[in-house]
N, C-alpha and C positions, 0 to 999 in steps of 0.2 A: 270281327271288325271288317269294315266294307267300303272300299273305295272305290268309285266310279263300277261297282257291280265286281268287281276282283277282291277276292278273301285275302288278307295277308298272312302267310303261311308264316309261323313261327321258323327259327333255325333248329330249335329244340325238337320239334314234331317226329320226324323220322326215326330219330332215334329210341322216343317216346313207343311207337309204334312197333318197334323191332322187340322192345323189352314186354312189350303187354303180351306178345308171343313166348315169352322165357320165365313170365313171375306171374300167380296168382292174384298178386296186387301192386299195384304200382301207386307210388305217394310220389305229390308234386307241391314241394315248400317253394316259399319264397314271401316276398313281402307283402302284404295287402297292397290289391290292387295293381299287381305285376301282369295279371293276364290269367290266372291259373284257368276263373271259371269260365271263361270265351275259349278258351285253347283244347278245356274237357267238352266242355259241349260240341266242338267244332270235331273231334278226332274222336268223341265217343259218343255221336247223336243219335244212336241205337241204343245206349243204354238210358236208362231210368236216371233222374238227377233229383237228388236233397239236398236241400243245403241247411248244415245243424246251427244255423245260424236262426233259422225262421223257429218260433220259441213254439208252435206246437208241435212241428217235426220231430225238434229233440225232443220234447216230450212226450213221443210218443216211442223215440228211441230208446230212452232211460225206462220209459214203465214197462215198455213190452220190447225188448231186444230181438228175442227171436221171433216175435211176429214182426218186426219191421223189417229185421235180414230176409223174412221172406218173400219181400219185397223187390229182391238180389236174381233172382231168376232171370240169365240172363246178361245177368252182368251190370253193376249201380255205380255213378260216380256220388261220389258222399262229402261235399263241401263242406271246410272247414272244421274237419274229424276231431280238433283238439275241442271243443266243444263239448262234444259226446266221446272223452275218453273211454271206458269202458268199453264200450263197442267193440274194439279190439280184441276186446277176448274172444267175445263171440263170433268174430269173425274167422279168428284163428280156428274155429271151430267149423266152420261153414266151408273153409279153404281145405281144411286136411281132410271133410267128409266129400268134397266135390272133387278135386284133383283137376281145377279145371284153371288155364293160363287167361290173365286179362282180365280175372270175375271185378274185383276191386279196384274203382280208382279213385283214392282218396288226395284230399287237397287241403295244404294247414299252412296260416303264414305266423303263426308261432312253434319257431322249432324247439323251443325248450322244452314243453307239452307236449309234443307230440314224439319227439327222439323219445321220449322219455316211455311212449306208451308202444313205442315200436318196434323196442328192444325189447319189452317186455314181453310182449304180446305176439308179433310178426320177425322177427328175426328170421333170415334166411327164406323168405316168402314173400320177399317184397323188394321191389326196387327204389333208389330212393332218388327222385331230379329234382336241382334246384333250378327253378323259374325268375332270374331277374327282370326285372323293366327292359323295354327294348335295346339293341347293340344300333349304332348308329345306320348299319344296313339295314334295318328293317325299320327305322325312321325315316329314306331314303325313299320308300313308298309312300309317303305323306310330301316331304318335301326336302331336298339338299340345298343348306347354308352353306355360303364358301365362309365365313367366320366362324372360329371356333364359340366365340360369346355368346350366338345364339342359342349352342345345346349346353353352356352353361347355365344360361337362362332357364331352358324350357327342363332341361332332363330328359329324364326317359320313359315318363309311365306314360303307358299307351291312351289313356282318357285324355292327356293332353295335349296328344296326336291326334287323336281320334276324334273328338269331342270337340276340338280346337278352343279348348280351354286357356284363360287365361291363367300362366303358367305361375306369378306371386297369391294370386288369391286360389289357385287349386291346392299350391302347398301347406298354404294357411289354413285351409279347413282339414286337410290330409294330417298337418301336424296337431290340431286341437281334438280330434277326432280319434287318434292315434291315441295321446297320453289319456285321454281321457274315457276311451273303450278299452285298448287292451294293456296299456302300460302300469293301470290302477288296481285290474282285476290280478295283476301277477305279483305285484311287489306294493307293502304296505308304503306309500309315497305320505310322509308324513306334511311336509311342506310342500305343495306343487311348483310353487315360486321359485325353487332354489333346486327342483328338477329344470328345470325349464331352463335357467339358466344354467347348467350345467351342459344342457342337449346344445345349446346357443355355444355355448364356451369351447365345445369340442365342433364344431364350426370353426368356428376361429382360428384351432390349431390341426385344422386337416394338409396332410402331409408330413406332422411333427412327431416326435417318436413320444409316444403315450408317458405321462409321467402323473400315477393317481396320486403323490404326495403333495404337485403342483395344483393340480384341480383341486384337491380337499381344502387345501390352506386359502385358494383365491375362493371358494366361496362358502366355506366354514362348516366341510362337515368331515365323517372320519372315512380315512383311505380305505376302513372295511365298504362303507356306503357306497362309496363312490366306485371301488372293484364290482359290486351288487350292480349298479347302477349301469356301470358299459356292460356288463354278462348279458344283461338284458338288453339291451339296445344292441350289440353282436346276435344274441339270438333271434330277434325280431327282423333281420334283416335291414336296421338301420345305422348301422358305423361296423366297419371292415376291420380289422387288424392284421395289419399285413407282417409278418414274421421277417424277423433278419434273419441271413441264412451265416453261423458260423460255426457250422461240421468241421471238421477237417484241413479249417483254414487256420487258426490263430487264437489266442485269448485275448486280443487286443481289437476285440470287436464291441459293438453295440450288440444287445443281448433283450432289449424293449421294441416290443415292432411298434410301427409307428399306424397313427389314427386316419380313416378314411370313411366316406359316407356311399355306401351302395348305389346312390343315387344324389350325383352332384346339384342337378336342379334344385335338390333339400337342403344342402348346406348351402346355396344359392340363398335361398331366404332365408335360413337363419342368420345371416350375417347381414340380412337387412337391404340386398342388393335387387334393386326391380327393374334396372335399364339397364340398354350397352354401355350407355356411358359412364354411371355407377361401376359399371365391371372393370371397364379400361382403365379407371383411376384405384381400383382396390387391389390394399397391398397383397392379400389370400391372393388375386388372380392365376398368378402361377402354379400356385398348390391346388387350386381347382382344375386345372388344366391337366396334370398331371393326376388329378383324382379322377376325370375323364376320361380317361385313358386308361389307367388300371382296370377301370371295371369293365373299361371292353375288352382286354385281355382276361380278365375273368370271367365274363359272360362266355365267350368263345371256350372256355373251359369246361363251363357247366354245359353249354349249348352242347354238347359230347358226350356229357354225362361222366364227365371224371373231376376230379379233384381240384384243388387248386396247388398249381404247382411255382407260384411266384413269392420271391422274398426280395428283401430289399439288403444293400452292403453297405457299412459305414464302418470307419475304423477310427482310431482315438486322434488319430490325425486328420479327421473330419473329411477322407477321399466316402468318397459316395455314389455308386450306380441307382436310378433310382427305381430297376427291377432286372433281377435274376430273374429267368427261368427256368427251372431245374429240367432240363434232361437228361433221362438215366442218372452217368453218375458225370456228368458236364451241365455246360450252360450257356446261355443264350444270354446276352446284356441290352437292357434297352436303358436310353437316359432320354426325358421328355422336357422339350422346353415353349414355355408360351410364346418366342419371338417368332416373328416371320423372316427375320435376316440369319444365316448360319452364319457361324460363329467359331474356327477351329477351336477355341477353347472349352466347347460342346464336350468333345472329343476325351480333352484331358483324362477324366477317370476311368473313360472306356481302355483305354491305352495304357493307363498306370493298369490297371487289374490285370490284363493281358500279357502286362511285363509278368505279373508275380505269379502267374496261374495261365503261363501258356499253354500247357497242355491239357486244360479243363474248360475251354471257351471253344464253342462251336461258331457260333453266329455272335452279331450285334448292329442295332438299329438306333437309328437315334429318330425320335419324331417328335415334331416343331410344326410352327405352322404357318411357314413359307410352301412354296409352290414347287421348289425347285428340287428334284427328286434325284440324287446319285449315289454312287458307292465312292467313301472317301476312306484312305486307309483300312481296307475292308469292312468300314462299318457301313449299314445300307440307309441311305434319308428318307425319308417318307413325309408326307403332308398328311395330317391328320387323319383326313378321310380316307388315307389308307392303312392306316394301323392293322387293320385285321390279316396285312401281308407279315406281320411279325408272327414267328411261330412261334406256338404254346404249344 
């Protein structure tokens, strides 16, 4: 990607770079159309590129495997591997006869299919990085809204940025394009109409703690189906399930993580929302806000190459932070809100937790999206745009 003659360097890259020196192959999931194939070409444009996408590639991968590894000489990036599962084997085979770091750079944005053939196949010989849509610092190279409604709007995939796509009809083709390429070939979808509205429905309740017996009965099918149906839409990298965290704390917790969308701009248009003004009046606003915000705390996660280490706290008494971050064996509290006026009532839950677990709270931030940036009661404010000073 190319602006005014300047490459946009991923945040992910370096790290990418460090591990191609330590693993014989390195796999880069994530969502369709996250960046994977601009980011392998851009960091490995010495090596050979296929993509098992183009239907006589793979076919020339499935009839003659090891004459296409031969191909590998060198070192191959191999678009979209769950295509040509097999492959793996024979790779695993290519890897243990060369002994050589960086040969593979495979890239899959179905992680079910492909976990699946990398534990079989690459265990212990492969690194594995998850690629989201952009963090809002590397959309900063395009352009900085002082509103947060604008990157509800737009999201985060880089064609949007890039391309300067209009941001209701990129997701519109993104999501027909989506159910109807890879969501079909995975899961026998007997009625599309009543997926559809399911993917719409879980829109509607981003932020709310996941309940498949409420989904099944509002649109009439069985909570076996519908557990089938988020699996899939979690492995695809399309809705997040963020875990409560209650180790050590009490039985009188929440024990259902609640629902989120990888990418806010997508539940943007499922709920039917194509202006500012649409946004300012919609009751979701807030839960979107907060859904933007998580995922840049979780991009900064991945962007490192570790795990995700945020949950959420809720107790029967309905107090609520609305993310932990686990360090070690402490934590880190953030609470996010869409006004631009603080509010000491912000505070409340940060301050009730800290009463009952003061010796397990390191930090806490609260981010809102006012201007006005201090530390009150030692929790630290921050205005949107700077989220990314919250540790993870």
């Amino acid at each position: 990607m190319i602006i005014n003659n300047m490459t946009i360097k991923r945040e992910i890259e370096d790290r990418i770079l460090e591990l191609a020196k330590q693993y014989p192959v390195i796999t880069i999931t994530g969502p369709r159309q996250s960046g994977k194939t601009t980011l392998c070409k851009r960091l490995f444009s010495k090596k050979k590129y296929f993509s098992l996408e183009n239907p006589d590639i793979r076919e020339f991968a499935e009839k003659d495997p090891r004459g296409f590894l031969k191909e590998a000489e060198g070192g191959v990036v191999l678009d979209e591997i769950q295509n040509s599962p097999q492959l793996l084997s024979y790779i695993q085979g290519v890897v243990d006869e060369k002994q050589q770091n960086g040969l593979f750079i495979l890239t899959g944005s179905q992680q079910f299919e492909l976990m699946k053939g990398i534990t079989q196949s690459l265990a212990g010989r492969t690194a594995i990085v998850k690629l989201l849509p952009f963090s809002l610092s590397e959309t900063h190279l395009y352009q900085t809204y002082k509103e947060i409604d604008d990157y509800l709007l737009r999201g985060f995939y880089p064609r949007i940025w890039d391309k300067k796509q209009d941001a209701y009809n990129a997701y519109m083709d993104y999501f027909e394009s989506y159910i109807q390429r890879d969501l079909r070939n995975l899961i026998n979808i007997k009625d599309l109409s009543l997926f559809r509205k399911f993917v719409r429905l879980c829109a509607g309740r981003v932020g709310q703690v996941f309940n498949a017996s409420s989904f099944a009965n509002d649109i009439g099918v069985s909570v076996h189906t519908i557990n089938s149906w988020v699996s899939i839409l979690e492995t695809s990298f399309i809705i997040f399930l963020l875990p409560p965290y209650y180790e050590n704390i009490g039985k009188r917790l929440i024990k259902s993580p609640k629902l989120y969308f990888y990418d806010v701009g997508l539940a943007s248009y499922l709920l039917g929302i194509e202006n500012k003004e649409q946004m300012k009046r919609d009751r979701v606003r807030g839960s979107l806000v907060e859904n933007c915000i998580l995922m840049e705390l979780l991009k900064s996660r991945f962007n490192k190459v570790k795990d995700s280490n945020l949950y959420f706290y809720r107790d029967k008494n309905q107090k609520e932070i609305d993310v932990l971050i686990k360090k070690g064996s402490n934590f880190n509290l953030l609470e996010i809100k869409a006004a631009s006026t603080f509010n000491m009532e912000f505070l409340k839950n940060i301050n009730y937790l800290k009463k009952i677990l003061p010796e397990s709270i390191n930090k806490s931030f609260l981010i809102y999206t006012g201007t006005q940036e201090s530390e009150i009661h030692n929790t630290k404010l921050l205005n949107f745009l700077n989220c990314n000073q919250v540790e993870v």
